[in-house]
PADREN-273003 format. One record per atom (N, C-alpha, C): residue in one letter; chain; atom name; x, y, z. Coordinates in steps of 0.02 Angstrom, whole numbers. Example, Ala and Ser with C-alpha at 12.3 -4.5 7.8 and 13.67 -1.06 7.14 Angstrom:
2
resn,chain,name,X,Y,Z
A,A,N,660,-284,390;
A,A,CA,615,-225,390;
A,A,C,660,-165,390;
S,A,N,642,-112,354;
S,A,CA,684,-53,357;
S,A,C,645,2,394;
end
This chain:
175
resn,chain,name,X,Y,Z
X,A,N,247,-1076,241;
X,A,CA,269,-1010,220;
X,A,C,208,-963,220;
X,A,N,206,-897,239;
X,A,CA,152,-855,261;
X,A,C,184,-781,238;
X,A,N,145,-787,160;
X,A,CA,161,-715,123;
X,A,C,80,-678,120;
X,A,N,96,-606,161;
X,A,CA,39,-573,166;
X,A,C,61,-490,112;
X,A,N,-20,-491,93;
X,A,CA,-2,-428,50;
X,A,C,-64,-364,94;
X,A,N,-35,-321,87;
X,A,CA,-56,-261,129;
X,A,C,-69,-198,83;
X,A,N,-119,-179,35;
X,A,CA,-125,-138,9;
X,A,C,-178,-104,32;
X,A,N,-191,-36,-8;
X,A,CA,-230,40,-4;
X,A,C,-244,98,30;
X,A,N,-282,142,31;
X,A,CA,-267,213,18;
X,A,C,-219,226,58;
X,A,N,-193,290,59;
X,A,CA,-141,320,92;
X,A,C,-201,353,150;
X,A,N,-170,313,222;
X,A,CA,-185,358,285;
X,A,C,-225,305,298;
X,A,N,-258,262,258;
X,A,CA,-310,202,279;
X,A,C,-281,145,354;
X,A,N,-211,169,373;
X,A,CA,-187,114,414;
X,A,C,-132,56,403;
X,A,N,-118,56,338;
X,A,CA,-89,1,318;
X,A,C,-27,-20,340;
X,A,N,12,37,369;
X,A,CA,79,25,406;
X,A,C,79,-1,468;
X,A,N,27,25,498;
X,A,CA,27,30,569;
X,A,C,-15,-40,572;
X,A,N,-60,-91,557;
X,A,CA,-65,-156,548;
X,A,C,-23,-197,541;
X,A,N,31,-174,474;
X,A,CA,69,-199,440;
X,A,C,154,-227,499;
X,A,N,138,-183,538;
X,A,CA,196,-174,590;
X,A,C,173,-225,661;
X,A,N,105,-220,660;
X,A,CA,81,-257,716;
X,A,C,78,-349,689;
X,A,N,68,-350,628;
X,A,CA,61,-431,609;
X,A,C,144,-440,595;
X,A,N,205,-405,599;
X,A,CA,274,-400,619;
X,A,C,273,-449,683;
X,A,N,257,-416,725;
X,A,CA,266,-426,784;
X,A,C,230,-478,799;
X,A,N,164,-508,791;
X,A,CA,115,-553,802;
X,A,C,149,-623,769;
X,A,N,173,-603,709;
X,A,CA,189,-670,671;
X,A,C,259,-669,661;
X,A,N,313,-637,673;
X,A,CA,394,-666,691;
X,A,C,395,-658,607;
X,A,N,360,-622,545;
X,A,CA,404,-611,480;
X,A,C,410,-550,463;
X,A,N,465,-535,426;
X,A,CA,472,-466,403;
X,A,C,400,-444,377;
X,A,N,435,-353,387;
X,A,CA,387,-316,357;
X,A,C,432,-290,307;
X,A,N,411,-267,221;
X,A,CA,440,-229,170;
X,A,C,378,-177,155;
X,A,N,393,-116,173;
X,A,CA,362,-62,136;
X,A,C,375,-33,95;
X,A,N,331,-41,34;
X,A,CA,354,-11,-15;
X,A,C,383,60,-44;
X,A,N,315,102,-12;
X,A,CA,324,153,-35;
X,A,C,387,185,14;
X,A,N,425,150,26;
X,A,CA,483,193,78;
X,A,C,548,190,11;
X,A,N,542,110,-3;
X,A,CA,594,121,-88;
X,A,C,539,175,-144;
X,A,N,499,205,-141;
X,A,CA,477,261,-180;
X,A,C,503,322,-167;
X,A,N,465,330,-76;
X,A,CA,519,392,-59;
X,A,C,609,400,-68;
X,A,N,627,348,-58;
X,A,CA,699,355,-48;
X,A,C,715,379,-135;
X,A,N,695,342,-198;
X,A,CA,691,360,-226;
X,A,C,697,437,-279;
X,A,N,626,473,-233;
X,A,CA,611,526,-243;
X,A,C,664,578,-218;
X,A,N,691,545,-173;
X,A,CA,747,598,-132;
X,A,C,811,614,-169;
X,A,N,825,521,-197;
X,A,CA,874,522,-242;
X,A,C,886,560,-285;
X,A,N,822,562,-335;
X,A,CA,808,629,-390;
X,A,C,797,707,-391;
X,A,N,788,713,-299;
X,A,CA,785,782,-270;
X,A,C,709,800,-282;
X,A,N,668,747,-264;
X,A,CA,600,779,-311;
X,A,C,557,787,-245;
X,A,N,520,819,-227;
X,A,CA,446,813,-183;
X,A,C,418,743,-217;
X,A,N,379,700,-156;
X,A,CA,326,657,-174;
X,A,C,287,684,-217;
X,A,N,263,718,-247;
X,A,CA,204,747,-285;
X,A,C,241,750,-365;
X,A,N,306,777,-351;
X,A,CA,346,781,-406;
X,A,C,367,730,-437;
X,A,N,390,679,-389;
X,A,CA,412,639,-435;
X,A,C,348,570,-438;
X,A,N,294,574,-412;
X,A,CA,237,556,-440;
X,A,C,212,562,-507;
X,A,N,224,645,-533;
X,A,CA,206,675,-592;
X,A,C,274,643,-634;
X,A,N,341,640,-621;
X,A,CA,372,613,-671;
X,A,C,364,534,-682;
X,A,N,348,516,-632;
X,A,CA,312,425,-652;
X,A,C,291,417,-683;
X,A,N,254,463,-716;
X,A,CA,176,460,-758;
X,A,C,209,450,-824;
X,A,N,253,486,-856;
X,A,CA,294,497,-889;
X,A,C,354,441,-899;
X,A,N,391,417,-845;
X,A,CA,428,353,-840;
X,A,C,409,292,-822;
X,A,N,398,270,-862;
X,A,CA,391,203,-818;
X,A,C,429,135,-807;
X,A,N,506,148,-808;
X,A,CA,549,124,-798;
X,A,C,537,127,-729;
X,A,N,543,173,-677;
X,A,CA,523,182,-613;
X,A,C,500,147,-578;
X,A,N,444,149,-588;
X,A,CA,375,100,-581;
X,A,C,402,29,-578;
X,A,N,422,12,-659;
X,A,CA,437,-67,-671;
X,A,C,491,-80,-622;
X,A,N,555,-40,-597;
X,A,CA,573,-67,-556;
X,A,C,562,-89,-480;
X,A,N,537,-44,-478;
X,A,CA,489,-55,-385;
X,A,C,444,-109,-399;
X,A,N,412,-110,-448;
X,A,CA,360,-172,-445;
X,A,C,412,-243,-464;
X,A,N,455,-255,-504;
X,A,CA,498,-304,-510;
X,A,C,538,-331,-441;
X,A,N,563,-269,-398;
X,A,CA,572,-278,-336;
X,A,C,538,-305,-289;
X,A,N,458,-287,-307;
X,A,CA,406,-318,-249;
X,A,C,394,-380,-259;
X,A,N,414,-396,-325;
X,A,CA,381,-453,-352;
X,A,C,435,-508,-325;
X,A,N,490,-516,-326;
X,A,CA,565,-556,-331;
X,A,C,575,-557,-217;
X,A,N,532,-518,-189;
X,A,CA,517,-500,-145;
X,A,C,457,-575,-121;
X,A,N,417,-566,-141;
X,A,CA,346,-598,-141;
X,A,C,356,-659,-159;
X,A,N,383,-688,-207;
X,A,CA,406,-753,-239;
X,A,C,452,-784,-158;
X,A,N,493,-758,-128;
X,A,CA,545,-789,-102;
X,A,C,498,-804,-34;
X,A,N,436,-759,-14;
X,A,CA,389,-792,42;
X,A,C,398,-759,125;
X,A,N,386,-786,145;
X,A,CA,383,-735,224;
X,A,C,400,-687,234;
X,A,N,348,-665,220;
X,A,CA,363,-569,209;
X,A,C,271,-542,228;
X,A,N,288,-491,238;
X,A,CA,231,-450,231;
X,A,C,228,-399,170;
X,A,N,221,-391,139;
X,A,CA,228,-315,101;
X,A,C,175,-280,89;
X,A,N,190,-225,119;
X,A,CA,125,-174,110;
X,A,C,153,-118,57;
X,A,N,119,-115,15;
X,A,CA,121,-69,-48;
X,A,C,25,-62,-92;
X,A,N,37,4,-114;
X,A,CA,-14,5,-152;
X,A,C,-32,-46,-198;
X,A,N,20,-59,-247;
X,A,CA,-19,-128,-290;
X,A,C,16,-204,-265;
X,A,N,39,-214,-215;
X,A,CA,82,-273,-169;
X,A,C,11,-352,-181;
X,A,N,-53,-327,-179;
X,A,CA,-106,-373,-187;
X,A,C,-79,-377,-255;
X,A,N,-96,-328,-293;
X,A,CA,-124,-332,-360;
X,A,C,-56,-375,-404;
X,A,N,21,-371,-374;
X,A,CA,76,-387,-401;
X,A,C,80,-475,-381;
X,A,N,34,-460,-341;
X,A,CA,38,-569,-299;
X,A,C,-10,-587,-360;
X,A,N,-79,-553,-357;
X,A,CA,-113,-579,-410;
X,A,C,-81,-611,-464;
X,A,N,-76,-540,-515;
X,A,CA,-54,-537,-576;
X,A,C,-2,-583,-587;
X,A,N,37,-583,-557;
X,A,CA,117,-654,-558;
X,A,C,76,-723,-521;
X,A,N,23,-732,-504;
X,A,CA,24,-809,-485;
X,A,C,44,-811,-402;
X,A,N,45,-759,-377;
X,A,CA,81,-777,-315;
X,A,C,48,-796,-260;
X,A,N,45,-864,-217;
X,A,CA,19,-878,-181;
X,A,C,14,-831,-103;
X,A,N,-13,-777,-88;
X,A,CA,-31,-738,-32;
X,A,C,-93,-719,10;
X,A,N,-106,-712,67;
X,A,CA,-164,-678,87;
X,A,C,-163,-608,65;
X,A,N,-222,-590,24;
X,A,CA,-187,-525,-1;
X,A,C,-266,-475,30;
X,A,N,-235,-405,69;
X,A,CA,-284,-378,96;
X,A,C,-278,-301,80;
X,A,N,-333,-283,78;
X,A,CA,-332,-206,55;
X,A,C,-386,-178,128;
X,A,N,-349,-131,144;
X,A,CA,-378,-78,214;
X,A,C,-401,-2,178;
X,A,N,-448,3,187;
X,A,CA,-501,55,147;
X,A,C,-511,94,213;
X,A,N,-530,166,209;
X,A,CA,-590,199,269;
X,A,C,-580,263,202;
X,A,N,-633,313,237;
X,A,CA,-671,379,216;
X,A,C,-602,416,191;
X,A,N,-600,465,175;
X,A,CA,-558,531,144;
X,A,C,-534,578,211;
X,A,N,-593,565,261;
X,A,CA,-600,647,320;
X,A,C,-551,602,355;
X,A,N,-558,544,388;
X,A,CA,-516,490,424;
X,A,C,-459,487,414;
X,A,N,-435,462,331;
X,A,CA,-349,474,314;
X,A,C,-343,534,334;
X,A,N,-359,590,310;
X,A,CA,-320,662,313;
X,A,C,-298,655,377;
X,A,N,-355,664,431;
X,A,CA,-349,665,500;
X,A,C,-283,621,532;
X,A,N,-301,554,496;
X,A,CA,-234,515,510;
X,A,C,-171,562,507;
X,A,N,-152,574,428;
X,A,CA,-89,584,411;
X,A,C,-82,661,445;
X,A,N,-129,710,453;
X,A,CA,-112,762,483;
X,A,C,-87,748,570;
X,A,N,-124,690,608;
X,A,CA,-86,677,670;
X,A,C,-21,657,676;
X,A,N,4,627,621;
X,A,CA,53,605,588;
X,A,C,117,620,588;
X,A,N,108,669,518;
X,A,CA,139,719,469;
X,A,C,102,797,484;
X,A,N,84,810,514;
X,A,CA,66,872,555;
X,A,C,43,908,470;
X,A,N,19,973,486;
X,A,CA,-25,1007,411;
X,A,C,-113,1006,447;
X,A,N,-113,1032,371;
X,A,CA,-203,1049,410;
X,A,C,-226,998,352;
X,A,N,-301,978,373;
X,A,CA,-336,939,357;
X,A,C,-346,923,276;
X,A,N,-397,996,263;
X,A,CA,-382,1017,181;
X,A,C,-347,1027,142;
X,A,N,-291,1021,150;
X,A,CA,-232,1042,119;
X,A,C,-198,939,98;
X,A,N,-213,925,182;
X,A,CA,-184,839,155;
X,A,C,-242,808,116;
X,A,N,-298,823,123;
X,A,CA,-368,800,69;
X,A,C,-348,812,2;
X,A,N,-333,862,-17;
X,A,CA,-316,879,-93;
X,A,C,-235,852,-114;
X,A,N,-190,864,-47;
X,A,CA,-137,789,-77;
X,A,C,-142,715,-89;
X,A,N,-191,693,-31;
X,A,CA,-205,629,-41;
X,A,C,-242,621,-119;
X,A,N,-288,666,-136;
X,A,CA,-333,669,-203;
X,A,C,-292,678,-264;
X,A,N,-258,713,-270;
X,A,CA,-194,737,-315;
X,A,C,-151,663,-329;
X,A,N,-128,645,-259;
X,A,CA,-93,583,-258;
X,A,C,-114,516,-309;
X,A,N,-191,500,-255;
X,A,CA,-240,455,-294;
X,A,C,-232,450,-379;
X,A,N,-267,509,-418;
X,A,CA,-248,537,-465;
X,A,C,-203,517,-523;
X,A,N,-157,515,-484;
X,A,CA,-77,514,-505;
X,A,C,-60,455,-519;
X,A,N,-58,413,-449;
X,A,CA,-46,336,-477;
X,A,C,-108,304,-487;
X,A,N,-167,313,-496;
X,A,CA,-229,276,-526;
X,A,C,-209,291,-610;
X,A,N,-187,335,-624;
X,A,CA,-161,357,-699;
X,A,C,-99,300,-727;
X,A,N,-61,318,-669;
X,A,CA,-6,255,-690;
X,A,C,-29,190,-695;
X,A,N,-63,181,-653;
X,A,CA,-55,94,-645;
X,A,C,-117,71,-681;
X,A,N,-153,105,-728;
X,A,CA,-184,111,-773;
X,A,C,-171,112,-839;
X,A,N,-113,156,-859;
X,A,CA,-65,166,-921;
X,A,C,-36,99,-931;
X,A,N,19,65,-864;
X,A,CA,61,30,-870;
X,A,C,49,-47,-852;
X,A,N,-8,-55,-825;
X,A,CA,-43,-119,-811;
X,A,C,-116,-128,-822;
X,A,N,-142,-89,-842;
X,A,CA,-230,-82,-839;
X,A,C,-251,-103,-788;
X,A,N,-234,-75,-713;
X,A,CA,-265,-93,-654;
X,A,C,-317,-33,-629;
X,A,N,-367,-54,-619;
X,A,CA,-401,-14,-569;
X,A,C,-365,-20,-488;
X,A,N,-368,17,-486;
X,A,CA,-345,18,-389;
X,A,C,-423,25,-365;
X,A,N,-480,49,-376;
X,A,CA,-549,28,-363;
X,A,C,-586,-42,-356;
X,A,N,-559,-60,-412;
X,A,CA,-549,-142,-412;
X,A,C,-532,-184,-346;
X,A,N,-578,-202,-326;
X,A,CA,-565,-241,-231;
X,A,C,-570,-334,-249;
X,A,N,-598,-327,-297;
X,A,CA,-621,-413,-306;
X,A,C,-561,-448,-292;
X,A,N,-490,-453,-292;
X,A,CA,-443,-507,-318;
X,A,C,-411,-501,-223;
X,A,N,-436,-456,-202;
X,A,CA,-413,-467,-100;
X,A,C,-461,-517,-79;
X,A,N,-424,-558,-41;
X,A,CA,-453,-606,1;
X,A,C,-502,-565,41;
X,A,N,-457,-533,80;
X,A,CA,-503,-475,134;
X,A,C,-512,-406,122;
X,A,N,-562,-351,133;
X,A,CA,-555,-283,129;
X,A,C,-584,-279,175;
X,A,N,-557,-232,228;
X,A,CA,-574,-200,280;
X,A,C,-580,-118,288;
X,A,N,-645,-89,329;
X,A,CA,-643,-25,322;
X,A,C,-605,-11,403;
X,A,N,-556,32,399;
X,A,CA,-527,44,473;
X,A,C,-548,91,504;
X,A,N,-596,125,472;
X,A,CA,-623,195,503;
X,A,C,-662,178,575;
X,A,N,-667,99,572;
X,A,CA,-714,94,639;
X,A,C,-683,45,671;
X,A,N,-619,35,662;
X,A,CA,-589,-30,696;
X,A,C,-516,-9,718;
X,A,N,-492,-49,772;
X,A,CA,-415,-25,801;
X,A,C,-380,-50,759;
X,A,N,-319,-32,738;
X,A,CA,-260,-76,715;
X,A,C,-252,-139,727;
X,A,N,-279,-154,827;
X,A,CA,-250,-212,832;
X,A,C,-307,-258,820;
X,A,N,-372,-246,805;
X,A,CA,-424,-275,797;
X,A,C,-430,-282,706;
X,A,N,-389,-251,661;
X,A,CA,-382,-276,609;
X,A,C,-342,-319,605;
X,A,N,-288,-328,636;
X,A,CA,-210,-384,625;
X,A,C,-256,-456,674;
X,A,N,-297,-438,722;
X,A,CA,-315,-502,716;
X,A,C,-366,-544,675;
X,A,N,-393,-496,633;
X,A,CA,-440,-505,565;
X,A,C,-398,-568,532;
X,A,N,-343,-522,519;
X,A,CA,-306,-551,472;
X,A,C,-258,-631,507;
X,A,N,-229,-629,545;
X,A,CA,-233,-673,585;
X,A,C,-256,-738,582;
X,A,N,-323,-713,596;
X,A,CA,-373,-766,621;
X,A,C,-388,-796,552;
X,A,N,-386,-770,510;
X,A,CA,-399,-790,413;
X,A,C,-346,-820,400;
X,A,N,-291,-809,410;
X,A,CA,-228,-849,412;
X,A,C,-235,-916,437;
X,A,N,-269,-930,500;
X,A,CA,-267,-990,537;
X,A,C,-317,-1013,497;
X,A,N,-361,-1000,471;
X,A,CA,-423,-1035,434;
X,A,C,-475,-1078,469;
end
């Protein structure tokens, strides 16, 4: 059984890996933050908005993370989510668990090729964002998301292809 966890920053890459070790290794992919957005839509809120009411609820929260978790337990999966490492940790869960890091100028650039917008404008959402759930998952679990120690692997992608990280990961898999 081959449960991989795929966490950090927003724009760092994590989907677009996350989609290629899909394809490389024949198991689902679950992204998290797509049950966040859908979520947010539900409530009629902007991402930003209903970020700020998270902070405030954390019924929210507990359910997406209970979901990731009941997710992770059952095994061949990928899940890429912001705390998807930190939720294998914390429960005992046996996973390769990896966090994909690069610079601030890099994400923006990402998500503006993306999600189209100008540069500075996605810098201060991504920062705002950060912010937001480093607050939560601080309140409601005492996690640092700075905190890298408990990933098997951290990788910076600012200098590496997608497909040259999935065989990172990969190749750590085979041992």
């Amino acid at each position: 059984m081959v449960t991989i966890t795929i966490s950090g920053t927003p724009g760092s890459g994590k989907s677009t890996v996350a989609k290629l070790l899909e394809k490389k290794l024949g198991i689902r992919y679950i992204y998290s933050g797509m049950i966040f957005r859908e979520l947010a839509e539900k409530h009629k809120m902007s991402l930003k908005e209903f970020g700020k009411y998270c902070e405030e609820n954390s019924e929210i929260d507990k359910e997406l993370d209970n979901r990731q978790i009941e997710i992770l337990k059952k095994g061949d999966v990928i899940l890429e989510g912001r705390l998807a490492g930190w939720l294998a940790h914390l429960n005992s869960i046996n996973a390769l668990k990896v966090a994909i890091v690069t610079d601030l100028e890099t994400r923006a650039q990402r998500i503006v090729k993306r999600e189209k917008g100008i540069t500075e404008k996605r810098k201060k959402e991504i920062l705002e964002r950060e912010k937001s759930e480093a607050k939560r998952y601080k309140n409601y679990y005492n996690i640092d998301l700075n905190d890298r120690s408990i990933y098997d692997l951290v990788i910076d992608s600012g200098n590496k292809t997608p497909e040259k990280i999935a065989d990172i990961i990969v190749k750590e898999l085979k041992g």
